[in-house]
C-alpha positions in Angstrom: 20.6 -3.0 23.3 21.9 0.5 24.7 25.8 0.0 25.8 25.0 0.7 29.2 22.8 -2.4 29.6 25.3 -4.4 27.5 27.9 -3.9 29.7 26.0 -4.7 32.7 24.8 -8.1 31.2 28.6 -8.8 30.2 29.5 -7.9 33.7 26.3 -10.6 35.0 27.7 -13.4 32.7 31.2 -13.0 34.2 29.7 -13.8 37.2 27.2 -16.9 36.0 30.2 -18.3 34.2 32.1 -18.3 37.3 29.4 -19.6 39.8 28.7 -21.9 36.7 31.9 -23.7 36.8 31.4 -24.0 40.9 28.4 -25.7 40.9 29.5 -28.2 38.2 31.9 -29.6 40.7 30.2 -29.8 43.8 27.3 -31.2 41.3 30.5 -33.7 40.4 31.6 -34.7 43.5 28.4 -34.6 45.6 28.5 -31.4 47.5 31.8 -32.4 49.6 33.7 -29.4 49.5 36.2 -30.5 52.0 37.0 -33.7 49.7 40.8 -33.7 48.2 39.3 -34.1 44.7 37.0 -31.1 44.9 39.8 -28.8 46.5 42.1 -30.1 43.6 40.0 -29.3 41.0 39.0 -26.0 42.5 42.6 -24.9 42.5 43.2 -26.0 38.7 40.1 -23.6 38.2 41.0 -20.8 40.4 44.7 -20.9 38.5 42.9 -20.6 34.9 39.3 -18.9 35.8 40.3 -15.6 34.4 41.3 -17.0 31.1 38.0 -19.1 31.2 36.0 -16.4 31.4 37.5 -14.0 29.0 37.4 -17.2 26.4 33.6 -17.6 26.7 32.8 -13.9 26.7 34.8 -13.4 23.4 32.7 -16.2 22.1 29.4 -14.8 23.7 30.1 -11.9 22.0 30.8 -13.5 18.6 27.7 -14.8 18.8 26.0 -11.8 19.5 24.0 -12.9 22.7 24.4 -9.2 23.5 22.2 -8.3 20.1 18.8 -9.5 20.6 15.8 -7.4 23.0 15.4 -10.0 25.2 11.5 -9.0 26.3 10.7 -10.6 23.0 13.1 -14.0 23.7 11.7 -16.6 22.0 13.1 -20.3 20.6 15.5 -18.6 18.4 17.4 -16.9 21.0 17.1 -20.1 23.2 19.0 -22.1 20.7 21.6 -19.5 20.1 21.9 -20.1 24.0 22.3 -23.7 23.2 24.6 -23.0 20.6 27.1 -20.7 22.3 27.3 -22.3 25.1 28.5 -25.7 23.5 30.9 -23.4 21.2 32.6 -21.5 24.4 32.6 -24.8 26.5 34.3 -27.0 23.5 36.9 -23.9 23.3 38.0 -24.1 27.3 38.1 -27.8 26.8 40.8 -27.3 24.1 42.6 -25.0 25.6 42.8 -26.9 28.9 44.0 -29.8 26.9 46.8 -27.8 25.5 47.5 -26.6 28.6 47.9 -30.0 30.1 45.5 -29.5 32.7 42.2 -31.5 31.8 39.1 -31.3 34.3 37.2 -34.6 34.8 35.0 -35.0 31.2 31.7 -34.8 33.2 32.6 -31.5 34.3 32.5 -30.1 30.7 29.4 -31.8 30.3 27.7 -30.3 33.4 29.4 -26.7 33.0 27.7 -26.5 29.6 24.5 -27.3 30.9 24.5 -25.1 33.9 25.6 -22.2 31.6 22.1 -22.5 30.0 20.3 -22.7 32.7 22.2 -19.5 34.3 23.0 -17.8 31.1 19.2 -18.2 29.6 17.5 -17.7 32.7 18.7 -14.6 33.6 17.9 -13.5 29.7 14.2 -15.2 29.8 13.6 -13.9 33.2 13.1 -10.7 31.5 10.8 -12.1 29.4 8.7 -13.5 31.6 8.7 -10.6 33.8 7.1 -8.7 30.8 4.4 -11.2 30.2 3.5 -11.2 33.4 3.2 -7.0 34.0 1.2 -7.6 30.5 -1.0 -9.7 32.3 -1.6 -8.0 35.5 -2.0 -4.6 33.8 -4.5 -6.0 31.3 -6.3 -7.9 34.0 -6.6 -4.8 36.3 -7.4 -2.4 33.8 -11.3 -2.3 33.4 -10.6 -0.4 30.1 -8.5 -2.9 28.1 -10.6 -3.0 25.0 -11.0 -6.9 23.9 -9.3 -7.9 20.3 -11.0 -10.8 18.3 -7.8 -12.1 15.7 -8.9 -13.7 12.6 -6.2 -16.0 11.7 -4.6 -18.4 13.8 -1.4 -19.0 11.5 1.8 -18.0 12.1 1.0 -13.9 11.5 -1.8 -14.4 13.9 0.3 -16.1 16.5 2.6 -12.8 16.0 0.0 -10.5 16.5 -1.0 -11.8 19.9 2.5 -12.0 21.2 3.0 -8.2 20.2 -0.2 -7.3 22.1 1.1 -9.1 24.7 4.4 -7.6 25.0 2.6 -4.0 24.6 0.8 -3.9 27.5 0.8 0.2 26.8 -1.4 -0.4 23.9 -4.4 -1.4 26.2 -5.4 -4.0 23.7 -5.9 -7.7 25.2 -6.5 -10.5 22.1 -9.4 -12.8 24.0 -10.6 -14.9 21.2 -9.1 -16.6 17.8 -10.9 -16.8 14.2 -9.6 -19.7 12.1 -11.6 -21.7 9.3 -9.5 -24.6 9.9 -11.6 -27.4 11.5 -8.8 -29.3 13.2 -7.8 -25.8 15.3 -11.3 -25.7 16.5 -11.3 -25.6 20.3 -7.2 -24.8 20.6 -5.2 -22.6 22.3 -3.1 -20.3 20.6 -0.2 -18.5 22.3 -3.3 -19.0 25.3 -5.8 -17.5 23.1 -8.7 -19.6 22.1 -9.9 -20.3 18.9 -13.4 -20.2 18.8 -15.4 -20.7 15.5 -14.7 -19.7 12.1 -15.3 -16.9 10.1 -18.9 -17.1 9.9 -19.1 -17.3 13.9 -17.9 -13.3 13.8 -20.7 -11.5 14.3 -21.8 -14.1 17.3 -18.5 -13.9 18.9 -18.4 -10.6 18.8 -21.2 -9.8 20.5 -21.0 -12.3 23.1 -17.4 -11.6 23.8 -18.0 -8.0 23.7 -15.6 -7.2 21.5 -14.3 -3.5 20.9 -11.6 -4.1 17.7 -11.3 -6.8 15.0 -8.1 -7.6 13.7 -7.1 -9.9 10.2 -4.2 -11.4 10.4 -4.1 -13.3 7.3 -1.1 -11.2 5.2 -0.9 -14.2 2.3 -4.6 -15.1 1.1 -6.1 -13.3 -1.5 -7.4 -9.8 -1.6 -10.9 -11.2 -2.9 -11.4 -13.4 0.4 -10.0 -10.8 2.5 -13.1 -8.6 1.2 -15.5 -11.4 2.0 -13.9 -11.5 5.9 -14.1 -7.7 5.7 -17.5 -8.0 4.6 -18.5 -10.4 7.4 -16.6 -8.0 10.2 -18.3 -4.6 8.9 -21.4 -6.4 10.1 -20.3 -6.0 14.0 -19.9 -2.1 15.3 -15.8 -3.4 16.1 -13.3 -1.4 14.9 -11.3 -2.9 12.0 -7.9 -3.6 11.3 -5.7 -5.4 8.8 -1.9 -7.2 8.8 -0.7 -5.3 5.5 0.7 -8.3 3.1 3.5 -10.2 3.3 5.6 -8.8 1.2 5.2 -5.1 3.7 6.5 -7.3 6.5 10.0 -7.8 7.0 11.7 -11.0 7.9 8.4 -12.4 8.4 7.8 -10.0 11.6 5.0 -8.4 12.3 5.9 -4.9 14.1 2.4 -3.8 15.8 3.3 -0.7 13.8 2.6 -2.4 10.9 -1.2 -2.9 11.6 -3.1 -0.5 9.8 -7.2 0.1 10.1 -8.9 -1.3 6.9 -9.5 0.8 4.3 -11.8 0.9 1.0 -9.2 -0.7 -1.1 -10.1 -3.4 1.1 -12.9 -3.8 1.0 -12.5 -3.8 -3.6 -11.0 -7.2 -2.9 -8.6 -7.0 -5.7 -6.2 -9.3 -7.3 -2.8 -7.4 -7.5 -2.3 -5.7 -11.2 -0.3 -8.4 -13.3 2.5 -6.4 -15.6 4.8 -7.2 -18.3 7.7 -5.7 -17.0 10.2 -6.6 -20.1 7.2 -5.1 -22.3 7.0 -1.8 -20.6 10.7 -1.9 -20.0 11.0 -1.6 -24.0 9.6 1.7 -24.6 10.2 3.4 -21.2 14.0 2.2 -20.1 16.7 4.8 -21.5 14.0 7.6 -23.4 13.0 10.9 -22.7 9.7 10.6 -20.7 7.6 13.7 -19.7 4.6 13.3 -17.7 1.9 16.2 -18.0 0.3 17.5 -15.0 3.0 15.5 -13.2 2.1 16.8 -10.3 -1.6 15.8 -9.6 -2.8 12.7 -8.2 -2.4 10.4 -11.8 0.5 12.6 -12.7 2.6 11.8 -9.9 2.3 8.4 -10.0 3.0 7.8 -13.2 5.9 9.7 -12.0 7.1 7.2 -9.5 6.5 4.4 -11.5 8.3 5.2 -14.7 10.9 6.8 -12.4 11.5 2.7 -11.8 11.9 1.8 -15.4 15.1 3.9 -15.3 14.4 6.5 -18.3 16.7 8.6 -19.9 15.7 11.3 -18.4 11.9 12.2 -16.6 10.3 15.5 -17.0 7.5 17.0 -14.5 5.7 19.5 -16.2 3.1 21.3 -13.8 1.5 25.1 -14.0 1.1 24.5 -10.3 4.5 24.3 -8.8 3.8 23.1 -4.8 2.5 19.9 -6.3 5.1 19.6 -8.6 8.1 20.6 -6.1 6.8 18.1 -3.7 7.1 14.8 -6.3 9.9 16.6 -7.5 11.6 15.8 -3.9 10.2 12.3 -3.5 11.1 11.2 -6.4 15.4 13.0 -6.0 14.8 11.4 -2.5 14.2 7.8 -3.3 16.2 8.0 -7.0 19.6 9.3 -6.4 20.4 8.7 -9.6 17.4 9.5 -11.5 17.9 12.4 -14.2 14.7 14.9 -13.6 13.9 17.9 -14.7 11.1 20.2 -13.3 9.0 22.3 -15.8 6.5 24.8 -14.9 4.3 25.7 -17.9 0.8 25.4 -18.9 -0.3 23.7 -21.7 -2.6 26.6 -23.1 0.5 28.2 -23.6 1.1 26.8 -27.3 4.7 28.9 -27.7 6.0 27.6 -24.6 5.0 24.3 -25.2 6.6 23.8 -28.5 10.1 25.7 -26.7 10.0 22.5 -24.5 9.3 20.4 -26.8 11.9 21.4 -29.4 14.7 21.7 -26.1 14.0 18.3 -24.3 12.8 16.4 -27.5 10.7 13.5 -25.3 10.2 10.2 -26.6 7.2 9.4 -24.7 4.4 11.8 -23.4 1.7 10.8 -21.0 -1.0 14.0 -20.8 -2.7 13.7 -17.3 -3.1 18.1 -17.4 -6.6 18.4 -17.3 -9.2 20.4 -15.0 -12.0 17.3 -14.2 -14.3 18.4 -11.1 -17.8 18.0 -13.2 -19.7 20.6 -11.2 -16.7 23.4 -11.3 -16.6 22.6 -15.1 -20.2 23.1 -15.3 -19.9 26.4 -14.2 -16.6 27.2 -16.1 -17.0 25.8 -19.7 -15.1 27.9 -21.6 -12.5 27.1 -18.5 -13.0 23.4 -19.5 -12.4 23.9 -23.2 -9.7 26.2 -23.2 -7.9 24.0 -20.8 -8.8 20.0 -21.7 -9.7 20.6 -25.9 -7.1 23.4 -26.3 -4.4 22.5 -23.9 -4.6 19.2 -25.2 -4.6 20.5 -29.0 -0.9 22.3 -28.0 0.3 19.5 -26.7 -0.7 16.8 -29.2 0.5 19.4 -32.2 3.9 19.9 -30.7 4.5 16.1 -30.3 3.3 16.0 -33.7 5.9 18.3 -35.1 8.9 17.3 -32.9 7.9 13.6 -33.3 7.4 11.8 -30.3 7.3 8.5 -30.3 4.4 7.9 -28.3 1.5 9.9 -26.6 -0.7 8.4 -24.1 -3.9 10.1 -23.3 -5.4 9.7 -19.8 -9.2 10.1 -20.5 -12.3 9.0 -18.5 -15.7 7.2 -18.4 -17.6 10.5 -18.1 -16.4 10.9 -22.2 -18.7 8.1 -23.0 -22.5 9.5 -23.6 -21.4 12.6 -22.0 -24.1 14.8 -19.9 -21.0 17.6 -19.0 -19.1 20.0 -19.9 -15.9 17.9 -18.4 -17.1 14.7 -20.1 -17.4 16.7 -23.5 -14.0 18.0 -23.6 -12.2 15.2 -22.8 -14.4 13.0 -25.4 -13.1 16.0 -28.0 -9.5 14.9 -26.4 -10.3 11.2 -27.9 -11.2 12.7 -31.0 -7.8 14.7 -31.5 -5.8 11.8 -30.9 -8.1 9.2 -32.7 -7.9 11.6 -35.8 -4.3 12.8 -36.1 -2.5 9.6 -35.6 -3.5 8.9 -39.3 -1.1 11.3 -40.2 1.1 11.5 -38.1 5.1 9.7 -37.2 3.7 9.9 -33.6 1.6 6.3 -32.5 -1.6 8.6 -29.9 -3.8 6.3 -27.7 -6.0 7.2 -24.8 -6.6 5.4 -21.7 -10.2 5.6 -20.7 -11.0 4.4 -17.0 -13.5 5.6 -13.9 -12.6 7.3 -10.3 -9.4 6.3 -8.3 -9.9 6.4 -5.1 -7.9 9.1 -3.2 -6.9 11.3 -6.1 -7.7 15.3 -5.4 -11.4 16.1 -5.6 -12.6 12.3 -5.6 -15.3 11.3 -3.1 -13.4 9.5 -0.5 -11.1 12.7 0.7 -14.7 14.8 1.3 -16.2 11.9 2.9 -13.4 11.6 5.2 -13.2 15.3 5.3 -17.2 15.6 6.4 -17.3 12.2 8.8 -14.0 14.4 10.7 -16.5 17.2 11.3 -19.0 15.3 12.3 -21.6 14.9 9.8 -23.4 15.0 7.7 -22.1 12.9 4.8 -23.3 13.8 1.8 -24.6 11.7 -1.3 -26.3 13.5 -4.5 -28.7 10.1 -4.7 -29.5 6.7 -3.3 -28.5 5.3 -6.8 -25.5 6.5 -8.1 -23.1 4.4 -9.0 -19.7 4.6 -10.2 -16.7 2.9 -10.9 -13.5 2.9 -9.2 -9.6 1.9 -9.0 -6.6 2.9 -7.0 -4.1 5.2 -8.5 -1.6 2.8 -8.6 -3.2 0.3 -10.3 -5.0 2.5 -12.2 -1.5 4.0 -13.6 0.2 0.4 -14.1 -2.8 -0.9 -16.5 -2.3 3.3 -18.1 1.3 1.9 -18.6 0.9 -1.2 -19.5 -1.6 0.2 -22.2 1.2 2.1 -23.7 3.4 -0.6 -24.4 0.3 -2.1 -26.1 0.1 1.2 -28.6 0.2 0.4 -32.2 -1.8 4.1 -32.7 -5.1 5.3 -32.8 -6.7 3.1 -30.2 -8.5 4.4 -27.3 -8.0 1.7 -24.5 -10.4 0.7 -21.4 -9.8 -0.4 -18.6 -11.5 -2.9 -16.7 -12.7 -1.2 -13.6 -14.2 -4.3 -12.4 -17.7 -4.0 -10.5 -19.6 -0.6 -9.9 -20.0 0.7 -6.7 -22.7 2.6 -5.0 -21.8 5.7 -4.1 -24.2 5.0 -0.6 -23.2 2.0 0.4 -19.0 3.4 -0.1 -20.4 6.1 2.4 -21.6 3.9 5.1 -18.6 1.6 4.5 -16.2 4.7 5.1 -18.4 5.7 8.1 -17.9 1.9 9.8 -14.3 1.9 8.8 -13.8 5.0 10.9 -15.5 3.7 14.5 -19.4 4.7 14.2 -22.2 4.1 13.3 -24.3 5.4 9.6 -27.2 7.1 10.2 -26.7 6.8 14.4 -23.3 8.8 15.3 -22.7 10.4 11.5 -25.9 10.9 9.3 -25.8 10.6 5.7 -28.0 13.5 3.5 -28.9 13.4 -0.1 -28.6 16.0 -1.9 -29.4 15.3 -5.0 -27.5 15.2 -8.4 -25.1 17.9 -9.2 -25.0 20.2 -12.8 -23.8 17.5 -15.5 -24.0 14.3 -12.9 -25.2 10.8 -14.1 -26.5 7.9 -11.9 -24.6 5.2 -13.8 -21.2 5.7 -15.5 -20.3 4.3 -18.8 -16.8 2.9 -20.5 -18.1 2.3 -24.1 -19.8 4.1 -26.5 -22.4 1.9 -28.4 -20.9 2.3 -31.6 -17.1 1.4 -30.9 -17.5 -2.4 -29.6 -14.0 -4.0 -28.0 -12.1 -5.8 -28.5 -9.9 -8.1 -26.3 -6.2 -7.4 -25.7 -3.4 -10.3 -24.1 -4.1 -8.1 -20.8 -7.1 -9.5 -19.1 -8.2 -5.8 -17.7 -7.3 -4.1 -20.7 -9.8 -3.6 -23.7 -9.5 -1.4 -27.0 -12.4 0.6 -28.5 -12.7 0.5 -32.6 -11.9 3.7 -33.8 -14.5 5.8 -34.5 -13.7 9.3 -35.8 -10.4 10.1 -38.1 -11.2 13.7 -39.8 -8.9 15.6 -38.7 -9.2 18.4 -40.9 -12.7 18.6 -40.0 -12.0 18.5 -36.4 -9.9 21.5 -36.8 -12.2 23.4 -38.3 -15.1 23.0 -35.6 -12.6 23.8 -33.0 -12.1 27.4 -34.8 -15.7 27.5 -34.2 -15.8 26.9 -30.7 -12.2 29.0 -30.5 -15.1 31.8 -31.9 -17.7 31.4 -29.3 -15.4 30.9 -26.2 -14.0 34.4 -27.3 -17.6 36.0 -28.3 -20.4 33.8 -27.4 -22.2 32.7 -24.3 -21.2 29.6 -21.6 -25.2 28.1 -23.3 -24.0 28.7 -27.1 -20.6 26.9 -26.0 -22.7 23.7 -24.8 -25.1 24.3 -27.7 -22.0 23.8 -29.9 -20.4 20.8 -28.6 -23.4 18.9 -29.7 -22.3 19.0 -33.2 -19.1 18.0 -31.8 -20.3 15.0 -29.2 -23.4 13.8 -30.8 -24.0 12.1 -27.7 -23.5 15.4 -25.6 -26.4 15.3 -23.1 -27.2 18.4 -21.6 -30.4 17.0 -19.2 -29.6 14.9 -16.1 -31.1 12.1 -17.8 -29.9 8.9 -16.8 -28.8 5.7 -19.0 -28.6 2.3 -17.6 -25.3 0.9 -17.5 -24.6 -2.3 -20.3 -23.3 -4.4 -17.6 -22.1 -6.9 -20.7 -19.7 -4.2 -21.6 -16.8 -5.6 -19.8 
């Protein structure tokens, strides 16, 4: 509350306190004011009233009656009412006493009750007045768009109060969504409940309704997706409560409410760590992050920044994404020891110069180009970059003996049919092969898309539905798999802490998606309508492109780790020497040959390099 309007309302309460203590004694002594006993008593107060009121407005403000915004009063601020005015009442009773000049006992009695009634009114008035410009406003307004709330627990409840309260918003909640039986048919906050989660559709139609919103912030992220699922149905926009622990004090700030997105609609179970596991190997060492600055790269960032290392290195060739996690991270960690590095990893001399300078303990290698189609186009790109930028690194941690290396791979290594899936299956290969001889323990991490990261799917569908239209989709079939970034990056952690050497780790990306039906779902999330307000166009599959993505290669089998999403695949190459010397090769042909001998090559490299666009079903027993 501004100071202005506090001292107004300390100025009112003077005044209630006052007119309070009046009308307790003609209250006493039955309205006759010209009665000895009343004149008596009104003397004894007019000797002490300035006293009186200074006592109760020191204890009004200890109480901090002056904090709370009183358009959203509710029975918490009523009982500090209550409470204060018992408090300041018992205090002028004492000091009366010791004063030897007692008012009748009743009089106490009926002061402190009249102080609530004055006192609270004048605070609730305000309140009400609020409710009732809510009302009015939404009543007059013809476009007041009609919310349907799913949820009628306590964040529910919340929700319709802060719609209430914001009339500006011209949102008015007019129905209630609640699977619980007994609420059927109840008024909530004067909002109805009227069926249960499979009544959506129905009461949304016949209650024409322009915006869903679930306010359930503690169930699980699987049955959100089912109500989610259920809601998409209707042409409502769609918004979510974020989870309890994003609300604060258990209030929900209409702020807070977000529109639903796609990691919605994956409906899963928040990642499950071992903190004291990852702690081990991360806490107090030398971490640098590769390609710090992409969209894996800087995650990884912010989440080993919170394991407290040592010391944290970003090293980037492109230096606006790496000053801008650089800040982020100096912002939120004031006492976090970073270091910036610019460099690329092709660069073998100034990789090794790092390396022997800043001596990390623990690498994680996200630097890697991974658009399929630009890699298509680019091979030699693609090698030089993934296979020998990868080689650099991998050497130097080698010969300055790193503790641990962590590669982040990528599905589109198994039973490759690009240029991009090639190189990073060679990437495998480097680390599968020189751990055996090697101080240094090298894994990989293999998973599928993240949603959101640079280039994905999700940013150019957003990016095309903005304009317009059309969204495009290479084919009715494709599939893939995806994760978010940051639970992507915990299980690429976790992984690490797993390492023993050697292994190449996949993740469990949980069910594939297709890509069609994620383009329709992004085109409902955003207010229309697929194929209506935005059309959708295929285009048909891309240079190097699958339908189905794989995470295993038939001959390495898994096996199960203590990490329900994380799996290990049995090594399956360990020359190194051998390795080496077909790289030489393709060092050779990237220097003299043709983009078609360079593919022709990696064949002999990646037996299961595919060049055709020939599709493999996906072994859904995989994981």
């Amino acid at each position: 509350m501004k100071g202005k309007v506090r001292f107004i309302l300390l100025f009112v309460d003077a005044a209630l306190i006052n007119l309070s203590f009046i009308i307790s004694l003609l209250i006493r002594f039955d309205g006759n004011i010209t009665g000895q006993s009343f004149v008596t008593y009104l003397m004894l107060y007019m000797e002490y009233y300035i006293y009186i009121t200074l006592i109760k407005l020191i204890i009004f403000l200890f109480s901090k009656l002056y904090k709370p915004v009183w358009k959203y009063a509710s029975i918490g601020e009523l009982m500090s009412i209550v409470r204060t005015s018992i408090i300041s009442n018992l205090a002028v009773l004492a000091f009366t006493a010791l004063r030897g000049d007692m008012f009748p006992k009743s009089i106490y009695i009926l002061v402190t009750l009249v102080d609530m009634t004055l006192v609270g009114g004048v605070r609730f008035s305000y309140r009400v007045g609020v409710a009732l410009g809510s009302y009015l406003f939404n009543n007059k307004n013809g476009n007041c768009k009609s919310a349907l709330i799913v949820g009628g627990g306590d964040a529910g409840a919340m929700v319709i109060r802060e719609y209430k309260n914001h009339p500006q918003l011209n949102s008015k909640p007019v129905a209630i969504i609640d699977d619980d039986i007994s609420k059927q048919g109840k008024l909530i906050n004067g909002v109805p409940v009227v069926g249960t989660r499979k009544d959506i559709p129905k009461v949304a139609e016949e209650l024409n309704i322009d915006e869903i919103i679930i306010a359930m912030p503690s169930v699980r992220r699987r049955e959100i997706k089912e109500i989610v699922e259920i809601a998409k149905t209707t042409k409502c926009k769609l918004r979510i409560v974020p989870g309890m622990f994003e609300i604060i004090d258990g209030k929900v700030n209409i702020s807070a409410i977000r529109d639903v997105s796609l990691e919605d609609l994956l409906g899963r179970e928040e990642i499950k760590v071992d903190l004291s596991e990852i702690s081990t190997y991360l806490t107090n060492k030398v971490v640098m992050v590769t390609g710090g600055g992409g969209s894996i790269g800087s995650e990884l960032c912010r989440q080993v920044a919170n394991f407290k290392p040592k010391k944290l290195i970003i090293l980037d060739i492109y230096e606006n994404n790496a000053y801008d996690i650089q800040n982020e991270l100096l912002r939120k960690h004031k006492d976090l020891n970073l270091k910036t590095l610019i460099a690329s990893i092709r660069d073998k001399e100034r990789i090794m110069e790092i390396m022997e300078k800043e001596k990390p303990q623990v690498i994680f290698h996200a630097a890697a180009h991974k658009h399929v189609p630009l890699m298509e186009e680019n091979p030699k790109e693609a090698i030089k970059n993934n296979v020998f930028g990868t080689l650099n690194v991998v050497q130097a941690a080698d010969k300055y003996e790193v503790d641990r290396f962590i590669l982040i791979s990528t599905d589109k290594a198994v039973n490759p049919t690009n240029v991009m899936g090639a190189s990073k299956r060679i990437c495998e290969m480097i680390i599968q092969s020189i751990n055996s001889i090697s101080k240094t323990e090298f894994v990989a991490v293999r998973f599928g898309n993240v949603l959101g990261s640079n280039g994905s799917v999700i940013p150019l569908f957003k990016k095309q539905i903005a304009e317009g239209g059309p969204v495009t989709v290479t084919h009715e079939e494709v599939i893939r798999y995806f994760m978010t970034i940051p639970e992507a990056v915990q299980l690429v952690i976790q992984a690490g802490a797993m390492a023993k050497g050697g292994e190449v780790f996949i993740l469990d990306m949980g069910e594939p998606v297709k890509i069609l039906n994620l383009a329709e779902d992004l085109i409902r999330l955003s207010g229309y309508e697929p194929y209506v307000d935005i059309p959708i166009e295929i285009i048909g599959l891309r240079p190097g492109e699958k339908l189905y993505e794989e995470l295993l290669l038939d001959e390495e089998g898994i096996t199960a780790t203590k990490h329900d999403k994380i799996f290990i695949g049995k090594l399956t190459f360990t020359d190194y020497k051998l390795l080496l010397k077909s790289l030489d090769e393709i060092d050779r042909i990237i220097k003299n040959g043709t983009d078609e001998e360079l593919k022709e090559y990696l064949k002999t490299i990646v037996p299961n390099y595919r060049k055709s666009e020939k599709t493999r079903k996906i072994n859904a027993s995989v994981i």
